[in-house]
N, C-alpha and C positions, 0 to 999 in steps of 0.2 A: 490684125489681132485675132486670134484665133480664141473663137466664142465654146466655153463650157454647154452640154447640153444638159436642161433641166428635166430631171428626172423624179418618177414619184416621188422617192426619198426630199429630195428638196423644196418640192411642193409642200411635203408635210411639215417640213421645218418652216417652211414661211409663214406655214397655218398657226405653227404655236409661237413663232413671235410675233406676229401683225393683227392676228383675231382676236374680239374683245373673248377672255374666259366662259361667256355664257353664248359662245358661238359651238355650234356642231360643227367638230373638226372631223377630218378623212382618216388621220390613225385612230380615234374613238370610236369608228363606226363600230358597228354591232355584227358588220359580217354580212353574206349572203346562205340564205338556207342551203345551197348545194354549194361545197368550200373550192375556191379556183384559185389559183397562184394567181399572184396580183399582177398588176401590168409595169414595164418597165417604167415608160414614159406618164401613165395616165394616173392619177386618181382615180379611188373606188367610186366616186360622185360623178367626175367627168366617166370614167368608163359606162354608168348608168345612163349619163344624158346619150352618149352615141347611142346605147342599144334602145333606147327610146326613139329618139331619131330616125334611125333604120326603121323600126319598126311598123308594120302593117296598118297597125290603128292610128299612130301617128301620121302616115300618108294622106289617110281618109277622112281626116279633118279637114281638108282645101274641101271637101263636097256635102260639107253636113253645115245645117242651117245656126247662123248664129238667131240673128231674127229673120232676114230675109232668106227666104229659099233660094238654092246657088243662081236656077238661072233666070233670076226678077233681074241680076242685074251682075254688071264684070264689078264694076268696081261695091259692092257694100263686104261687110264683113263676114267672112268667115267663121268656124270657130278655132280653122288653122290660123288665121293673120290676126284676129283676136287673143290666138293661145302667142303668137310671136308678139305681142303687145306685153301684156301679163310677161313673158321673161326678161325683157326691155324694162321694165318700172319696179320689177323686183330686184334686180340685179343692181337697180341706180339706188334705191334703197338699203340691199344690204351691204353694198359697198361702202356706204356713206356710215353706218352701223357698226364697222366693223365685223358683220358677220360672215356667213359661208356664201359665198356669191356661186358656187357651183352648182350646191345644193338648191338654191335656190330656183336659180334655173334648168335644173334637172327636175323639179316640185313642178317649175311652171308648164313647164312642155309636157307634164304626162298628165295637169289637172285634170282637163278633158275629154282624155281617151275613152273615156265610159259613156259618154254621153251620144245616146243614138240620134238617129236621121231626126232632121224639124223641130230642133229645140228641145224647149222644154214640152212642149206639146206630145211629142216623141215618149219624148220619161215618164210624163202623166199617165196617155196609155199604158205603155208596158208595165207600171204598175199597177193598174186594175185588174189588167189580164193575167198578170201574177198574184196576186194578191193570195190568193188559198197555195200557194207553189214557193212563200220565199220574196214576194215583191221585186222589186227593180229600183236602186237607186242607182245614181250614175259614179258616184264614188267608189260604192263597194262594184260597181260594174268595173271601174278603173282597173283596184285592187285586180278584181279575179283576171283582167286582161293580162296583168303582166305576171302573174303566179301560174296561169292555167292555159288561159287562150292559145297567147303567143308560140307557134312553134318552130324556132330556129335551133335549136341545141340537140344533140343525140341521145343525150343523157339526163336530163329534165326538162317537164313543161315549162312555159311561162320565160320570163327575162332574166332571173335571179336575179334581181335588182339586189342592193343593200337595205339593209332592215332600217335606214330612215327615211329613205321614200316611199316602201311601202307603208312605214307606218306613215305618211306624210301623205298620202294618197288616202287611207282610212279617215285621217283628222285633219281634214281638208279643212274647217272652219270651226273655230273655238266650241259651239255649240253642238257640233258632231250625234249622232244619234247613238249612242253609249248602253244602246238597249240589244244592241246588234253583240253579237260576238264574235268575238274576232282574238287573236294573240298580238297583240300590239299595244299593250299595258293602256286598257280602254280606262284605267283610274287615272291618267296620268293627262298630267296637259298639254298641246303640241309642242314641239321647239318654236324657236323665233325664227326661223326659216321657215315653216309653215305657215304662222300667221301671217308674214310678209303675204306671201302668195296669195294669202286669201284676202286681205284687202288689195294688192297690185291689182288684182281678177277683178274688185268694185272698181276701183278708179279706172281700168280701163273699159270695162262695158259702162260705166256712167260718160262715159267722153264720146266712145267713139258711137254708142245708139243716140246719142243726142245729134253728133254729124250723119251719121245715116239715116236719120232722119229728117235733118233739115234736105239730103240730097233724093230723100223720096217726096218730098213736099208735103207731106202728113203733118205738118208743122210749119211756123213760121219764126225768122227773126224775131219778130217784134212780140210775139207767144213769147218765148224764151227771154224776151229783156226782163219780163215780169218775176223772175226769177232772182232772187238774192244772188247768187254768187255768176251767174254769168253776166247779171246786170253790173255789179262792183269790177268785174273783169272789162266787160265792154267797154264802160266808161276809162277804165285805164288806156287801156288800146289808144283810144278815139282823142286822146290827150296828146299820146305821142304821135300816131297818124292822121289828124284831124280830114285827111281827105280820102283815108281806104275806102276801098267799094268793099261789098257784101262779102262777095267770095273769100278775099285776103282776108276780111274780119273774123266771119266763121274761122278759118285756122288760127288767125292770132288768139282767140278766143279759147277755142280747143284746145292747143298750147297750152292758154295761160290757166285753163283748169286742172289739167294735167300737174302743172307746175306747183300751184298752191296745195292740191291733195298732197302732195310727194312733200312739200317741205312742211307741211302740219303733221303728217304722219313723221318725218324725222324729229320731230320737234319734241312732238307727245310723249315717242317712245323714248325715246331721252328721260325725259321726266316720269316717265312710268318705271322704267328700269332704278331711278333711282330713288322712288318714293317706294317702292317694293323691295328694294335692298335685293337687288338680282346681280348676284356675281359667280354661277353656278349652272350648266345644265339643271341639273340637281332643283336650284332655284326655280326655274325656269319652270321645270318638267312638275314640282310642286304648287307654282302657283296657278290658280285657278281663274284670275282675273284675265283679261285678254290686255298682254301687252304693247301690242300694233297696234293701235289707235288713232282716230281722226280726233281734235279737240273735241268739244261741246260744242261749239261755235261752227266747226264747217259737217261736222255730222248733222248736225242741223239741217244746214243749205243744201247737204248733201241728200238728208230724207223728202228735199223739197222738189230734186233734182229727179229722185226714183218714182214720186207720188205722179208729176208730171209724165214720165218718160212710159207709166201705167196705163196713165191716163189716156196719152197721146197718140203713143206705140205699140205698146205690148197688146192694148185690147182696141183698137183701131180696127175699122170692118173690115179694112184688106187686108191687114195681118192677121185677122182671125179668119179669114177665108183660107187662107194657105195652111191655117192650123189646124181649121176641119178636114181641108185634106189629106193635110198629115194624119191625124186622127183617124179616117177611115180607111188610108192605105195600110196602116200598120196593123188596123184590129183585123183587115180583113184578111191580109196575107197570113197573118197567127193564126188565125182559126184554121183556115187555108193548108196552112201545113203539119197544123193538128192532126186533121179530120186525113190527112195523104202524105204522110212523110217521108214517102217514095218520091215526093216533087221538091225535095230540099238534098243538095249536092251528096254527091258518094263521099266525099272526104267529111262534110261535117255528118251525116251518120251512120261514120263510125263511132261518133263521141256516144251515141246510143246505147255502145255495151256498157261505161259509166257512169253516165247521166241521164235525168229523168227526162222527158220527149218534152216536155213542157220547157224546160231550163234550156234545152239544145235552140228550140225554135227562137226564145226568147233572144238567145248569146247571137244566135243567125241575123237574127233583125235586128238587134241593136248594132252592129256592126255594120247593116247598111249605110251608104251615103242614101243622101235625096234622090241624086239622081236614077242609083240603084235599087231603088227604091219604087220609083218613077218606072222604071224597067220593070220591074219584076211584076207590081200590078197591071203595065199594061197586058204584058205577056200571058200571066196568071189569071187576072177577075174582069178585066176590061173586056168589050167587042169591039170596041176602038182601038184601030192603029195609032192613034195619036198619043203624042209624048205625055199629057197633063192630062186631066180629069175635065 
């Protein structure tokens, strides 16, 4: 039997019979600021996710620290295997939703493009040392990568994304800083493909820092049973395998957090959607409440899950060793290329004839990985050949 091939056009038609009404469809989009004849085969969503994809700051995610620095260790997370997490739990959620599963996944994989070398330790910095210049957040750092940065095309900077990932990229989280300017109807509330992603992004760094950390030892087992919701998981587990060892358990466990976030959040938003009378973008883009939602009950478990993982993790003396590090390679290299901007590459300045010296160094260093990062201070402020501090 000889198979029809599916093309834009029929993509779109499957979008307006199968998607619930308050889903972001592909012939609704809003466009790309520079106009291109559309693609045969692809949607404008999916054509975004490839030029993401490709894309340069996409690559440099395998080397930029989720919590641990790349080379503490092969196996902990990334903030690329992390960001391939987050598209994975969005995807199962808006599929389940009825909504735009493209979108969604095109939102997940560009969340983090902004987000420089060593976490958040990394964004701390660079917004102090911006602070009188315009600051540094990593969203609107996102933003300006795929508008400005990125240069693949002849004919405009940046990705020309479509105007709902960028605007998805700005309104990464209900609370968004709306203080900022920007053209991206800052009165308006995200789509529901946006919110997905921004709780997908919680439930997968509450799961998999909780596993990267039982596998740096910072933590134990029997720490984490004290816990409401890994302890009601455990005990499930330990019913149906009464003889698993540790190892299996951690994953059955992981799993089954995983598992209970995702069906609380299909559940809520269900009853969100219909206690808000949402049958509309329009609806949507009006209302102001956050309509992805964890119950009462596992946000709960879930602020008991972050208090811990704060406690445990995040401000732990050997992750905050790497974060001083981080910390003092970045502010030194800024200064560094301030004070000598003859020591920062021929291609980036030329961005010098339209940008300020401060914003060029700032875009340079956030774009580092760790490791390049690692490189450049040895090279630059170190007397040591050696790889670390």
């Amino acid at each position: 039997m000889l198979v029809s091939l599916v093309g834009r056009h029929e993509i779109e038609e499957r979008e307006k019979n199968f998607l619930a009404p308050y889903a972001m469809k592909c012939a609704d989009s809003q466009g790309r600021k520079y106009p291109e004849k559309e693609h045969q085969y692809r949607s404008v969503f999916q054509r975004d996710r490839d030029r993401i994809v490709h894309s340069r700051a996409f690559r440099r995610l395998e080397y930029k620290t989720q919590v641990f620095v790349n080379h503490e260790g092969d196996h902990y997370r990334t903030r690329l295997t992390h960001t391939i997490e987050v598209a994975m739990i969005g995807r199962t959620i808006a599929r389940n939703l009825c909504l735009n599963e493209d979108l969604v996944e095109t939102l997940a994989l560009v969340h983090d493009v902004g987000h420089p070398a060593f976490g958040h330790s990394g964004e701390q910095i660079l917004n102090e040392l911006m602070a009188e210049h315009g600051g540094f957040e990593h969203n609107r750092q996102g933003l300006r990568i795929v508008e400005v940065i990125e240069k693949k095309y002849p004919h405009f900077d940046g990705l020309n994304l479509s105007y709902e990932v960028r605007e998805g990229i700005i309104k990464h989280t209900m609370d968004y800083d709306k203080s900022v300017f920007h053209h991206y109807q800052p009165e308006k509330s995200p789509l529901l493909e946006v919110q997905i992603v921004d709780i997908a992004d919680e439930i997968a760094y509450n799961s998999h820092d909780l596993d990267d950390g039982l596998s740096s030892r910072l933590f134990t087992l029997k720490e984490l049973s004290e816990l409401k919701m890994w302890n009601s998981i455990e005990q499930a587990v330990k019913r149906r395998e009464p003889n698993i060892d540790d190892h299996m358990l951690t994953h059955a466990i992981i799993r089954g957090i995983i598992d209970t976030q995702v069906r609380d959040v299909l559940a809520e938003t269900k009853k969100n959607i219909k206690k808000y009378n949402i049958k509309s973008i329009e609806d949507v883009r009006d209302n102001w409440r956050p309509l992805v939602t964890f119950s009462p009950q596992v946000s709960e478990m879930n602020q008991e899950l972050k208090i811990f993982l704060k406690e445990n993790l995040y401000t732990h003396h050997q992750v905050e060793i790497m974060n001083q590090k981080g910390l003092r390679i970045i502010k030194e290299l800024f200064n560094l290329f301030l004070s000598n901007p003859r020591l920062l590459d021929p291609e980036t300045r030329k961005n010098l004839k339209t940008e300020s010296l401060h914003r060029i160094v700032c875009d340079y260093i956030a774009g580092m990985t760790d490791r390049y990062a690692f490189e450049q201070y040895r090279k630059l402020c170190s007397l040591s050949d050696r790889y670390s501090l």
